[in-house]
PQR file of N, CA, C, O and H, with PARSE charges and radii, in Angstrom:
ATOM      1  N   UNK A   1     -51.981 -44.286  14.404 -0.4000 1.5000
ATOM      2  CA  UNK A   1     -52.327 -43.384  15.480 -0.0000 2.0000
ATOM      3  C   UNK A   1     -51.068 -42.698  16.010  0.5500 1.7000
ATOM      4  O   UNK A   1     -49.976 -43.266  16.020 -0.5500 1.4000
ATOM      5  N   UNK A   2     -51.273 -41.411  16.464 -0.4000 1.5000
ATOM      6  CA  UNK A   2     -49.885 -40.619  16.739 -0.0000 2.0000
ATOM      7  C   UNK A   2     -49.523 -40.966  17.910  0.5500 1.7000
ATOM      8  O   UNK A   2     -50.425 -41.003  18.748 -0.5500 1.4000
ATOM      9  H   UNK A   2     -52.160 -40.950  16.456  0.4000 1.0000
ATOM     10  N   UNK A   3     -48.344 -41.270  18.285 -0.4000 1.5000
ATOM     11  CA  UNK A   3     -48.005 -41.483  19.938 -0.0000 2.0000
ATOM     12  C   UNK A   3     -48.215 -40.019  20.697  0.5500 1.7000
ATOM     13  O   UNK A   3     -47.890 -38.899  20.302 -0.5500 1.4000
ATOM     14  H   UNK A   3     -47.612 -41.240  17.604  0.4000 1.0000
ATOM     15  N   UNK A   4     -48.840 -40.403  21.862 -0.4000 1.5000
ATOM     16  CA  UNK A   4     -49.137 -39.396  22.515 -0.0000 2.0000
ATOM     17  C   UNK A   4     -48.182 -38.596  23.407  0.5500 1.7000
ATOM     18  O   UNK A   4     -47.998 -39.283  24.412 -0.5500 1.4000
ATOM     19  H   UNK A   4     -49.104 -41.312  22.183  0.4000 1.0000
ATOM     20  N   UNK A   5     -47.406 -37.310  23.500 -0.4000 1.5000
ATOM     21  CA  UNK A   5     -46.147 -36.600  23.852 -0.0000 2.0000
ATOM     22  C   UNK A   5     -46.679 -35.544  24.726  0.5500 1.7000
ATOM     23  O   UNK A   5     -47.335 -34.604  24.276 -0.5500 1.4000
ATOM     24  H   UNK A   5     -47.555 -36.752  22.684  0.4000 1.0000
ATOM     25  N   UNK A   6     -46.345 -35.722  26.232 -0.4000 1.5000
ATOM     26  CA  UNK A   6     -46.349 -34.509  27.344 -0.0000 2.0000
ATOM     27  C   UNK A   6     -46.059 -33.924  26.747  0.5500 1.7000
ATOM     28  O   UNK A   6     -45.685 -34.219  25.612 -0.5500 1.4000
ATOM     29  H   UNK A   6     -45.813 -36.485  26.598  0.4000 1.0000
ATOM     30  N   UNK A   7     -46.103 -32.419  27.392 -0.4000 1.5000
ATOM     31  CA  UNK A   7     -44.697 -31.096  27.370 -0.0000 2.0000
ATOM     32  C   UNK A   7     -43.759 -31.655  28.933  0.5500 1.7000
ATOM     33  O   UNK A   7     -44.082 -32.305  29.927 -0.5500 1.4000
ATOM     34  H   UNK A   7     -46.406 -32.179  28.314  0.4000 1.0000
ATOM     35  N   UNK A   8     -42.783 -31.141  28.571 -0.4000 1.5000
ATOM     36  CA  UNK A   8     -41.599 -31.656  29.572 -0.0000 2.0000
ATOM     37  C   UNK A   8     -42.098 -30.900  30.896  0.5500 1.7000
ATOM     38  O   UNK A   8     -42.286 -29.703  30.679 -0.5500 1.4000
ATOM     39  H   UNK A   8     -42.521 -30.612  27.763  0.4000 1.0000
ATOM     40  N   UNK A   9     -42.312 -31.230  31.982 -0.4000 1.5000
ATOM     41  CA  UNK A   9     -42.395 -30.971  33.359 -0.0000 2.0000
ATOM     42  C   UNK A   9     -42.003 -31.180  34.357  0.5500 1.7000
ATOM     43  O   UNK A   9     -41.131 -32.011  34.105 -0.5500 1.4000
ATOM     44  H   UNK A   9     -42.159 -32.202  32.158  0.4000 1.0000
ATOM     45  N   UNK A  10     -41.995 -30.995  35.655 -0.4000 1.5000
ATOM     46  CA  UNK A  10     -40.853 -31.851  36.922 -0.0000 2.0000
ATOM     47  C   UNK A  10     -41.425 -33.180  36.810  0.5500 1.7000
ATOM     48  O   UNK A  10     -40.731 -34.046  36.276 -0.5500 1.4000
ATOM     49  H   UNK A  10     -42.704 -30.320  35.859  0.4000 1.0000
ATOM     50  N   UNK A  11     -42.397 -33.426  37.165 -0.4000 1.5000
ATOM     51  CA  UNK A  11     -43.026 -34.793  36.440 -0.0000 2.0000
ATOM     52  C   UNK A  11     -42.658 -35.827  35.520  0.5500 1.7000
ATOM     53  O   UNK A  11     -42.251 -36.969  35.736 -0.5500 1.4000
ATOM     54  H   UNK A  11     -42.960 -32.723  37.599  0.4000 1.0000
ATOM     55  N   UNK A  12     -42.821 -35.368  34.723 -0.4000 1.5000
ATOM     56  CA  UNK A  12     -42.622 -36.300  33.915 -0.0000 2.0000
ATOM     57  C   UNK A  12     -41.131 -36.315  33.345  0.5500 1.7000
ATOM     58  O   UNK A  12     -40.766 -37.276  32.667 -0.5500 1.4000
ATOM     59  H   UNK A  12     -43.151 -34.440  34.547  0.4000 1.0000
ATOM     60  N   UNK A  13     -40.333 -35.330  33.598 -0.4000 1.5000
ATOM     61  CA  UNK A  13     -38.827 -34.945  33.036 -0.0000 2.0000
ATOM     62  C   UNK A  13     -37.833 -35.670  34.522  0.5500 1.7000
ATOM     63  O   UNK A  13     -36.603 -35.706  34.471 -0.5500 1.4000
ATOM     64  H   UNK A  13     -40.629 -34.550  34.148  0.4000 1.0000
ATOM     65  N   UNK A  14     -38.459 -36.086  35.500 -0.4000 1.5000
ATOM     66  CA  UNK A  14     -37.394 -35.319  36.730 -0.0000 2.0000
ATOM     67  C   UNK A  14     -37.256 -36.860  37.193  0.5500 1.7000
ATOM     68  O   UNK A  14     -36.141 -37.371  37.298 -0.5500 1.4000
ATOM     69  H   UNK A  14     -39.457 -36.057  35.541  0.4000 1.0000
ATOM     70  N   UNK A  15     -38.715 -37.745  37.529 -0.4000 1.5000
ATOM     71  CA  UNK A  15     -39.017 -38.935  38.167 -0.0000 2.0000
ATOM     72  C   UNK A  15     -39.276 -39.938  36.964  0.5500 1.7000
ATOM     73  O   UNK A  15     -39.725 -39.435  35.934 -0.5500 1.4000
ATOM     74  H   UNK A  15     -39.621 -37.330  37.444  0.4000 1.0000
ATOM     75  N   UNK A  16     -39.089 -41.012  36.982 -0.4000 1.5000
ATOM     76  CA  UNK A  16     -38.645 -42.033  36.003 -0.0000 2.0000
ATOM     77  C   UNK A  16     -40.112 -43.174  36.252  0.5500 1.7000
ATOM     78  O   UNK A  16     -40.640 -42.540  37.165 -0.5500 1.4000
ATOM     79  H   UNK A  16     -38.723 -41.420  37.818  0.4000 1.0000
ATOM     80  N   UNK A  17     -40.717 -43.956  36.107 -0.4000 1.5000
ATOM     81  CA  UNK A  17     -41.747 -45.009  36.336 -0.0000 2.0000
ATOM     82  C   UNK A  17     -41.113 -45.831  37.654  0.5500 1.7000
ATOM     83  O   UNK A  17     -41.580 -46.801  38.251 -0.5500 1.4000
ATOM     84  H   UNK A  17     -40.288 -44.472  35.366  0.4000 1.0000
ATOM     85  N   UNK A  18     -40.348 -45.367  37.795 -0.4000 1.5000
ATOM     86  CA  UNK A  18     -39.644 -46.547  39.275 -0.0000 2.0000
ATOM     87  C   UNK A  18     -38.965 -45.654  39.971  0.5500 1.7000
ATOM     88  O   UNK A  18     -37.869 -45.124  39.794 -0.5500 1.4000
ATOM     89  H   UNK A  18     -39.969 -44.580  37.310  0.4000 1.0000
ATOM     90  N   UNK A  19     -39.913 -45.550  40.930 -0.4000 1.5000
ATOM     91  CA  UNK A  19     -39.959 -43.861  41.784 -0.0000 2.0000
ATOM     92  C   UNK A  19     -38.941 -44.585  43.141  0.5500 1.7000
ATOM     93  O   UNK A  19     -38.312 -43.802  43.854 -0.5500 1.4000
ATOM     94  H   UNK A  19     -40.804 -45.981  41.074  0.4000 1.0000
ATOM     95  N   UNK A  20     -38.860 -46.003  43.386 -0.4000 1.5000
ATOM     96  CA  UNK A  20     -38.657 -46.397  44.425 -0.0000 2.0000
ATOM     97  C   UNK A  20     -36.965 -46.450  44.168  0.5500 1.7000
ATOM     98  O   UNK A  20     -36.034 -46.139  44.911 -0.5500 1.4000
ATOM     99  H   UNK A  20     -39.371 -46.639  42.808  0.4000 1.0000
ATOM    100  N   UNK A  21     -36.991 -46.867  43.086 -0.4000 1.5000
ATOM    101  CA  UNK A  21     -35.203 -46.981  42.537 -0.0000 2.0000
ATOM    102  C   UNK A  21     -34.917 -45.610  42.494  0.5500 1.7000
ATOM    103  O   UNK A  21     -33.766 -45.372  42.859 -0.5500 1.4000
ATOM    104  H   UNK A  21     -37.748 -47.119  42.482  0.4000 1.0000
ATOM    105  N   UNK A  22     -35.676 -44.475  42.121 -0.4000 1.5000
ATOM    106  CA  UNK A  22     -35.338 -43.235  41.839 -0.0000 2.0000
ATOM    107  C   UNK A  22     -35.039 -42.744  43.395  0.5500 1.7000
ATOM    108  O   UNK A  22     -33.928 -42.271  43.635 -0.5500 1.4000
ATOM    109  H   UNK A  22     -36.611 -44.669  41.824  0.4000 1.0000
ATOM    110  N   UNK A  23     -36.121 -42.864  44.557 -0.4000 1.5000
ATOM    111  CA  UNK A  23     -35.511 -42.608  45.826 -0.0000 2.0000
ATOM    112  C   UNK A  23     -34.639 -43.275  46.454  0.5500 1.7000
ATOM    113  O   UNK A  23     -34.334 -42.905  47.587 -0.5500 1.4000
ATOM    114  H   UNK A  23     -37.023 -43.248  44.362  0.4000 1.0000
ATOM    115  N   UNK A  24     -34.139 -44.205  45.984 -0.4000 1.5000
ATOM    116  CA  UNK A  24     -33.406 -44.956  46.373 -0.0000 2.0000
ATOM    117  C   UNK A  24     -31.767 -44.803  46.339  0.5500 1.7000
ATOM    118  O   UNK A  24     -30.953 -45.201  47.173 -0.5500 1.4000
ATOM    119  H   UNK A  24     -34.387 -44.506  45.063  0.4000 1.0000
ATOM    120  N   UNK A  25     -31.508 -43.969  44.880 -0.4000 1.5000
ATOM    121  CA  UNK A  25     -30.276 -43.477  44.441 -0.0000 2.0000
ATOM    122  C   UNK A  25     -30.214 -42.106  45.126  0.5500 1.7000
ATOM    123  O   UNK A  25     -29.151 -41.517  45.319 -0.5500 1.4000
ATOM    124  H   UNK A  25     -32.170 -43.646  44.203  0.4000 1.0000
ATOM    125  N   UNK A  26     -31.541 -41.585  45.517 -0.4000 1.5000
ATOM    126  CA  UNK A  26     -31.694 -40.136  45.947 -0.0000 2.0000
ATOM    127  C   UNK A  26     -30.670 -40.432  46.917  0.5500 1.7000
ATOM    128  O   UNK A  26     -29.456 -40.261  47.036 -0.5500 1.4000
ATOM    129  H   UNK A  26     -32.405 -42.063  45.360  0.4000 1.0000
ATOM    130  N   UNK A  27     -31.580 -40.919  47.538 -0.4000 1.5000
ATOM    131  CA  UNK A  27     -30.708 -41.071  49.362 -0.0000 2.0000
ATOM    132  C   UNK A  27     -29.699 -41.714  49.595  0.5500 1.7000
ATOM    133  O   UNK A  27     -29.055 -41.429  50.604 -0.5500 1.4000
ATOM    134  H   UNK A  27     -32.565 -41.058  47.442  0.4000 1.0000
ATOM    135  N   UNK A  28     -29.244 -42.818  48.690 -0.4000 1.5000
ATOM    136  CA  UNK A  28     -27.499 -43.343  48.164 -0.0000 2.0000
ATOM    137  C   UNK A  28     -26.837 -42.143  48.298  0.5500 1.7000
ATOM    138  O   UNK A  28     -26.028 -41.942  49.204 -0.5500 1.4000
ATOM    139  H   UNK A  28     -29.767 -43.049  47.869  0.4000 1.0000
ATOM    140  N   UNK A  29     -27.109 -41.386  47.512 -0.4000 1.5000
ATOM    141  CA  UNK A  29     -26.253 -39.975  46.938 -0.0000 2.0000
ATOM    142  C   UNK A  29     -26.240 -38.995  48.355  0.5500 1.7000
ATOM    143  O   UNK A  29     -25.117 -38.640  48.711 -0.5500 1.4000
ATOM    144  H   UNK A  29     -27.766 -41.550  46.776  0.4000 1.0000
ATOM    145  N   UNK A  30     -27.233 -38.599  49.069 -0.4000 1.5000
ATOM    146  CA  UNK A  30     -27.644 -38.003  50.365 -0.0000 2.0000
ATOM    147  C   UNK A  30     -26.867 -38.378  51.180  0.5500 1.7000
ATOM    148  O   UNK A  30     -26.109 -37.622  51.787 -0.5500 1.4000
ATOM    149  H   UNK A  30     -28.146 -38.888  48.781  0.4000 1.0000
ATOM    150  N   UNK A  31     -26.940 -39.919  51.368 -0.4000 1.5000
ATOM    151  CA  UNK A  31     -26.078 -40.292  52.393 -0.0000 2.0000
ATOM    152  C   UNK A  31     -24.235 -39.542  52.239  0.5500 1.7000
ATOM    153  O   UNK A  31     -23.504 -38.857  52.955 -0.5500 1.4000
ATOM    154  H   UNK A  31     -27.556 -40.533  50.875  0.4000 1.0000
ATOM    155  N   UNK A  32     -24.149 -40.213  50.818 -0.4000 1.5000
ATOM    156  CA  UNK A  32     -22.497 -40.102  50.411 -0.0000 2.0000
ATOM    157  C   UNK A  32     -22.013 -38.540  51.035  0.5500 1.7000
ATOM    158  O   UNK A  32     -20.966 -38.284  51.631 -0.5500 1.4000
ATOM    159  H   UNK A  32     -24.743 -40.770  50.237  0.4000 1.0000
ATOM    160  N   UNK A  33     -23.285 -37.483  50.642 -0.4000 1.5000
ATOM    161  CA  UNK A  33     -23.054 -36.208  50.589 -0.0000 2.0000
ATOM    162  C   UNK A  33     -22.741 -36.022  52.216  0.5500 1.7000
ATOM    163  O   UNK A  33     -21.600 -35.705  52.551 -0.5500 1.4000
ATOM    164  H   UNK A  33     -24.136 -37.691  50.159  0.4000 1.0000
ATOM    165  N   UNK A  34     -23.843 -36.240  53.287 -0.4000 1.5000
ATOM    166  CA  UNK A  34     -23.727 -35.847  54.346 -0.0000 2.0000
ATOM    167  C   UNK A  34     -22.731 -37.078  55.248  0.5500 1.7000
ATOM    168  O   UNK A  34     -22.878 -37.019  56.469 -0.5500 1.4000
ATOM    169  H   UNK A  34     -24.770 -36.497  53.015  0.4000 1.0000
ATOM    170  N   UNK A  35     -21.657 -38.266  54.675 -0.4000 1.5000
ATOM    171  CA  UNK A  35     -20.484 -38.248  55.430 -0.0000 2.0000
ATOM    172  C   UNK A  35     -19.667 -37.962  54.721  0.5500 1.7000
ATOM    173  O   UNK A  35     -18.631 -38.609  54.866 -0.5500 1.4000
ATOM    174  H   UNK A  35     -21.537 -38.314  53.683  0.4000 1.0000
ATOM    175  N   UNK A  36     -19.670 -37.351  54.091 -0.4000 1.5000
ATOM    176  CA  UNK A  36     -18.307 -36.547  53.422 -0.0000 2.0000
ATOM    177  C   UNK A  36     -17.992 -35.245  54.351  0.5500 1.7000
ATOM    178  O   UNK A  36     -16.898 -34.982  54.851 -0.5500 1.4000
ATOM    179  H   UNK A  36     -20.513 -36.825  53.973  0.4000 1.0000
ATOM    180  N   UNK A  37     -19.740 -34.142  54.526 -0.4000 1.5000
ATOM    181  CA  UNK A  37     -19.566 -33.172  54.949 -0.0000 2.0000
ATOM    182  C   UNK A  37     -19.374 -33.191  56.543  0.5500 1.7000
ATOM    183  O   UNK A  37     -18.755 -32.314  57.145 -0.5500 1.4000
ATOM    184  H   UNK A  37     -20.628 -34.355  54.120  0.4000 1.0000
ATOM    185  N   UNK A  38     -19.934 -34.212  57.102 -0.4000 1.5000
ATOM    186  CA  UNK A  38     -19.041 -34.808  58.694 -0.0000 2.0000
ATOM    187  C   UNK A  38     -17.770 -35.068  58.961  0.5500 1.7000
ATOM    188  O   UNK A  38     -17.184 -34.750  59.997 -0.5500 1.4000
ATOM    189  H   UNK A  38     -20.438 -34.924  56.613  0.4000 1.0000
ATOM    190  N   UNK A  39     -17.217 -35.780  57.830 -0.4000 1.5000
ATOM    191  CA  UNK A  39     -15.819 -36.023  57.737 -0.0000 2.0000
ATOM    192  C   UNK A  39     -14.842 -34.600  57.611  0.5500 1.7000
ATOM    193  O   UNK A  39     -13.760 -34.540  58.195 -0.5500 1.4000
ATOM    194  H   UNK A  39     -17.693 -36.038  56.989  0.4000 1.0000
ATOM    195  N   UNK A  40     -15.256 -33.715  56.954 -0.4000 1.5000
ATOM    196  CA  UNK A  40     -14.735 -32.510  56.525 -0.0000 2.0000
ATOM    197  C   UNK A  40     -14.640 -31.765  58.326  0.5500 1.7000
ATOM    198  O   UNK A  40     -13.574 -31.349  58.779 -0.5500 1.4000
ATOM    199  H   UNK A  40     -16.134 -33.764  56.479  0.4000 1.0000
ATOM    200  N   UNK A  41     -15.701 -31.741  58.963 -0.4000 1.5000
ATOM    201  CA  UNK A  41     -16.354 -30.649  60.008 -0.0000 2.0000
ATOM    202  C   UNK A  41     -15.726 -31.348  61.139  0.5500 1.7000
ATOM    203  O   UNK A  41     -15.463 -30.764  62.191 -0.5500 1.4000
ATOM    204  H   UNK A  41     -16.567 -32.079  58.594  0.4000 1.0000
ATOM    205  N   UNK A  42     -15.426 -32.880  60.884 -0.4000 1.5000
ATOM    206  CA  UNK A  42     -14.357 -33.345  62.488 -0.0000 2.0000
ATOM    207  C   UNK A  42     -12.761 -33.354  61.696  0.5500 1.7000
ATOM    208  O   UNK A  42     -11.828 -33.784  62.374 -0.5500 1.4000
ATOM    209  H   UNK A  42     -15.640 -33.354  60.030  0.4000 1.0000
ATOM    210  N   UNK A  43     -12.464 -32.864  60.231 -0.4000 1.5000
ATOM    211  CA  UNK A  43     -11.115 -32.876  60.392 -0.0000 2.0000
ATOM    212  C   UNK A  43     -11.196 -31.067  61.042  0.5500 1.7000
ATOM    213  O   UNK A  43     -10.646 -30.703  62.081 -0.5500 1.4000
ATOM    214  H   UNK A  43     -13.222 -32.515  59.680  0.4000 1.0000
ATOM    215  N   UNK A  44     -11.951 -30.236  60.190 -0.4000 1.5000
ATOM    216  CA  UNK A  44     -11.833 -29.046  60.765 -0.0000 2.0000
ATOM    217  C   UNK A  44     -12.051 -28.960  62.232  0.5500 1.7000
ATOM    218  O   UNK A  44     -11.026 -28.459  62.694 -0.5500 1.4000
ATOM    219  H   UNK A  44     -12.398 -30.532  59.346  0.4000 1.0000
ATOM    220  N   UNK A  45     -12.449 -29.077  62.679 -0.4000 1.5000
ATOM    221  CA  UNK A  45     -12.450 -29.336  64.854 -0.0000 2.0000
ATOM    222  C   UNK A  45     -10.949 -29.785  64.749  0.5500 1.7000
ATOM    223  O   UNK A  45     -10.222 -28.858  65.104 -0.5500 1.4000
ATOM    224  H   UNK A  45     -13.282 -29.483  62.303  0.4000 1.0000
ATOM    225  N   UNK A  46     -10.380 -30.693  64.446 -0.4000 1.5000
ATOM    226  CA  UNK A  46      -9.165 -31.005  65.184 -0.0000 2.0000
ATOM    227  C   UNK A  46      -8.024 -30.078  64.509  0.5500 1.7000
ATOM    228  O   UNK A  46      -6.904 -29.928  64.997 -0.5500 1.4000
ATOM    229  H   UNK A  46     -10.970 -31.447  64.157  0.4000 1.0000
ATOM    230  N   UNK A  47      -8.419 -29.559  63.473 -0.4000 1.5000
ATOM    231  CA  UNK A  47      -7.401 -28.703  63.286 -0.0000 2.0000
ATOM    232  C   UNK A  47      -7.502 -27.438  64.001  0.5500 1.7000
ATOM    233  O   UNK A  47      -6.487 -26.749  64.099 -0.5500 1.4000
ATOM    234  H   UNK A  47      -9.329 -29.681  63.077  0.4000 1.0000
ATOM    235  N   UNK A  48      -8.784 -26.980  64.597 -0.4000 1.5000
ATOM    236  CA  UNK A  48      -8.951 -25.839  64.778 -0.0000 2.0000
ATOM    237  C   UNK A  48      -8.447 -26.337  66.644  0.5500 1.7000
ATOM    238  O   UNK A  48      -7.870 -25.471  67.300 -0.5500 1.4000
ATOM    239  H   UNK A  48      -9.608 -27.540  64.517  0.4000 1.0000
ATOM    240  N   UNK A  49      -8.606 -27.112  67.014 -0.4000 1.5000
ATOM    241  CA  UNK A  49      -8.005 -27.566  68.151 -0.0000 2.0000
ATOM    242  C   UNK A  49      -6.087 -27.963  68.296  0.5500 1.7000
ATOM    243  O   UNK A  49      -5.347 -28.187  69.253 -0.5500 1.4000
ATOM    244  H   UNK A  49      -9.075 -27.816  66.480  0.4000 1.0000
ATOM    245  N   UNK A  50      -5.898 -27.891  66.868 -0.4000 1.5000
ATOM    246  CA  UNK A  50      -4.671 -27.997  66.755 -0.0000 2.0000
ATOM    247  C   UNK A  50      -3.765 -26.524  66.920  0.5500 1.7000
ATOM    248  O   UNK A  50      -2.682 -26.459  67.501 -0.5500 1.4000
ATOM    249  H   UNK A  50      -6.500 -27.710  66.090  0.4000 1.0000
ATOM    250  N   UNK A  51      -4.237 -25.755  66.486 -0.4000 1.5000
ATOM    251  CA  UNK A  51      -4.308 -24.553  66.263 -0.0000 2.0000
ATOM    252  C   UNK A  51      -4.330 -23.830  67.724  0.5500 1.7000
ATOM    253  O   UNK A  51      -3.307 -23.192  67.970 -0.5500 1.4000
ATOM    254  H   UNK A  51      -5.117 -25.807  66.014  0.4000 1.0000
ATOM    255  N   UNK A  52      -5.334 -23.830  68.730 -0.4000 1.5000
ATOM    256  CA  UNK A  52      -5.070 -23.739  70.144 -0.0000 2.0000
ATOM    257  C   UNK A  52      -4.464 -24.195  70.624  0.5500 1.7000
ATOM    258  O   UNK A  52      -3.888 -23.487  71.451 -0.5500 1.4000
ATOM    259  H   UNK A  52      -6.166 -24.348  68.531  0.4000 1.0000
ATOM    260  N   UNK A  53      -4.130 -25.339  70.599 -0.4000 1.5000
ATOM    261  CA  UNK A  53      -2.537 -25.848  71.180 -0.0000 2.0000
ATOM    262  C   UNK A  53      -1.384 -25.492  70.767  0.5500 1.7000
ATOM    263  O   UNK A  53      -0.486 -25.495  71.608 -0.5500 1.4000
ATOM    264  H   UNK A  53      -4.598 -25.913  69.927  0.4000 1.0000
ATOM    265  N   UNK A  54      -1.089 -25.121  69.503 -0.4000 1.5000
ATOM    266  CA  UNK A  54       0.003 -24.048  69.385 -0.0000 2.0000
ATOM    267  C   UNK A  54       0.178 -22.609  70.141  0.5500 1.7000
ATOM    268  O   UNK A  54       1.184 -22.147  70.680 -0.5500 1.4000
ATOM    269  H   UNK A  54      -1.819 -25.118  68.820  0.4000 1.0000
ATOM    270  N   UNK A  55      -1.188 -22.031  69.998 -0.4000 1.5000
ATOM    271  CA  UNK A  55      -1.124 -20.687  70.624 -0.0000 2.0000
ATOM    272  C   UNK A  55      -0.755 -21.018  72.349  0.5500 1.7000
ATOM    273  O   UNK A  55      -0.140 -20.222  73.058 -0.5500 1.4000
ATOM    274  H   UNK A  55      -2.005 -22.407  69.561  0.4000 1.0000
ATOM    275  N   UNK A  56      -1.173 -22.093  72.721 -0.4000 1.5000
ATOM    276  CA  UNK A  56      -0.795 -22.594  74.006 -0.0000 2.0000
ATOM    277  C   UNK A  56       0.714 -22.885  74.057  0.5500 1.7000
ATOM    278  O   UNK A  56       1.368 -22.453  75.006 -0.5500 1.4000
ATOM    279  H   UNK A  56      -1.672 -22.739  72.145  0.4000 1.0000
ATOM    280  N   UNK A  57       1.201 -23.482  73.239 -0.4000 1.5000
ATOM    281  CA  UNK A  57       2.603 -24.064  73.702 -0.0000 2.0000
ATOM    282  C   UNK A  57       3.115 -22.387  73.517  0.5500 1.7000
ATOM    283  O   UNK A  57       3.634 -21.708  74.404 -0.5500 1.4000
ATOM    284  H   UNK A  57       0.670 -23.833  72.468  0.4000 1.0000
ATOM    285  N   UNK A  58       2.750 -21.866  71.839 -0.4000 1.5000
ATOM    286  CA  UNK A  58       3.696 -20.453  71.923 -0.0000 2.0000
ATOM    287  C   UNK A  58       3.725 -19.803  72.976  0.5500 1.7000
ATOM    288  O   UNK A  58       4.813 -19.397  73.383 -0.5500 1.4000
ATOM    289  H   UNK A  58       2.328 -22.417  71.119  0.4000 1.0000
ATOM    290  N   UNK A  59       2.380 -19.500  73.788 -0.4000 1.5000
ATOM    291  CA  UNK A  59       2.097 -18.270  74.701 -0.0000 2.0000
ATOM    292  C   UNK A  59       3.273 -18.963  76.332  0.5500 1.7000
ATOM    293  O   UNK A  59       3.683 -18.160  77.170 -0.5500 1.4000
ATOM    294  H   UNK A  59       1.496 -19.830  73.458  0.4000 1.0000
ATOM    295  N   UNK A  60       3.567 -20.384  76.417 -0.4000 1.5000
ATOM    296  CA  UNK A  60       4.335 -20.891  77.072 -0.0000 2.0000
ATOM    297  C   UNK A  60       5.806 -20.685  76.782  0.5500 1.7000
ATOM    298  O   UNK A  60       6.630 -20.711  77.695 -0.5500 1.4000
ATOM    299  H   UNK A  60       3.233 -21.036  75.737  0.4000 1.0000
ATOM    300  N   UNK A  61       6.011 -20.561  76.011 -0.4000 1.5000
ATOM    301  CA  UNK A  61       7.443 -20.429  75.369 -0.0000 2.0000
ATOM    302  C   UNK A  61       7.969 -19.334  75.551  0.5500 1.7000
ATOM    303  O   UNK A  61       9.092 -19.178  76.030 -0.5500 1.4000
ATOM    304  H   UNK A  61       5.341 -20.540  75.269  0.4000 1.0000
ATOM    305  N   UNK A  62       6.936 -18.130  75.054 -0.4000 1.5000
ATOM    306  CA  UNK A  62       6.788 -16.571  75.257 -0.0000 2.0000
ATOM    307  C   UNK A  62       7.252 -16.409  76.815  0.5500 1.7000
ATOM    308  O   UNK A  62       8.340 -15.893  77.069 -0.5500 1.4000
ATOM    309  H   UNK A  62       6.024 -18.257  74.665  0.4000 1.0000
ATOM    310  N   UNK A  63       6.438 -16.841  77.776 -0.4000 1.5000
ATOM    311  CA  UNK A  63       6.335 -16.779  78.962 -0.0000 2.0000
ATOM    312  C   UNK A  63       7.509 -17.039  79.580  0.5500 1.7000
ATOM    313  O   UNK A  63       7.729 -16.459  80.644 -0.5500 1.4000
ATOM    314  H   UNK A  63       5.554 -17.260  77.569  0.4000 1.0000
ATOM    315  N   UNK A  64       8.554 -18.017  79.004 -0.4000 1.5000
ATOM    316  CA  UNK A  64       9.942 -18.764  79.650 -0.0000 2.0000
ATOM    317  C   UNK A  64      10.825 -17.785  79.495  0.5500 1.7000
ATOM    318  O   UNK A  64      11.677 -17.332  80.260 -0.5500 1.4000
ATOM    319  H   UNK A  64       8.375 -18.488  78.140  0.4000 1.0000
ATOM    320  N   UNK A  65      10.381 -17.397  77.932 -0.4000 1.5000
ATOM    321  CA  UNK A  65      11.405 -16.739  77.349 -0.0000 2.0000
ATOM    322  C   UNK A  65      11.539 -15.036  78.116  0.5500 1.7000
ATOM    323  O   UNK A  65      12.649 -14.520  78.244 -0.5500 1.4000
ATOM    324  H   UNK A  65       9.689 -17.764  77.311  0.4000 1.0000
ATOM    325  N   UNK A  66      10.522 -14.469  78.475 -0.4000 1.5000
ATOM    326  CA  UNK A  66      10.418 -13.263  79.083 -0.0000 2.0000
ATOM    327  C   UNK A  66      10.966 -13.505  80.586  0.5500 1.7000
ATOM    328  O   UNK A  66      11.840 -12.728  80.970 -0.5500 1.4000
ATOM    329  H   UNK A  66       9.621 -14.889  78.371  0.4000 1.0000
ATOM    330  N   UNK A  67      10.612 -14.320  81.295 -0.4000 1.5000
ATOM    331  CA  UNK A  67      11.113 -14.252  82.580 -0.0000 2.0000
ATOM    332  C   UNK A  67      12.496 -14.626  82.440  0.5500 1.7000
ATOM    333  O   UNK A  67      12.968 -14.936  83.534 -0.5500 1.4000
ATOM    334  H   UNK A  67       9.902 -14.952  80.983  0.4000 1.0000
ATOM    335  N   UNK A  68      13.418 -14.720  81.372 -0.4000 1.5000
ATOM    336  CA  UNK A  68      14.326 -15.113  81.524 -0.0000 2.0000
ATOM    337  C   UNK A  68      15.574 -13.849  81.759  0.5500 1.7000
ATOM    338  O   UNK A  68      16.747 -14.168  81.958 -0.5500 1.4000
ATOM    339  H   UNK A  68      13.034 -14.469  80.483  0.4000 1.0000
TER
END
């Protein structure tokens, strides 16, 4: 008897018989993704806060330096 063969689909190509292990790595991977992209978005804040405190100390410096 011939073994019986889908055509390839999201179905049957995408999800594996162990849907629970399959969501399971989903959201492993999900997680990894979204603290990476937190980690990225509080180094950018402190740099971008770093960044105003320069324009602060310069615009102070500026300021000494003119009244002088």
């Amino acid at each position: 008897m011939a073994v019986l063969s889908l055509p390839l689909s999201f179905n049957n190509s995408f999800w594996s018989q162990d849907y629970r292990r399959g969501l399971e790595v989903l959201f492993a991977k999900l997680e990894q993704v979204s603290y990476v992209f937190f980690r990225v978005l509080i180094i950018f804040k402190e740099l971008y806060q770093g960044v105003a405190e320069n324009d602060e100390i310069t615009a102070f410096i500026m300021v000494i330096l003119v009244s002088r």
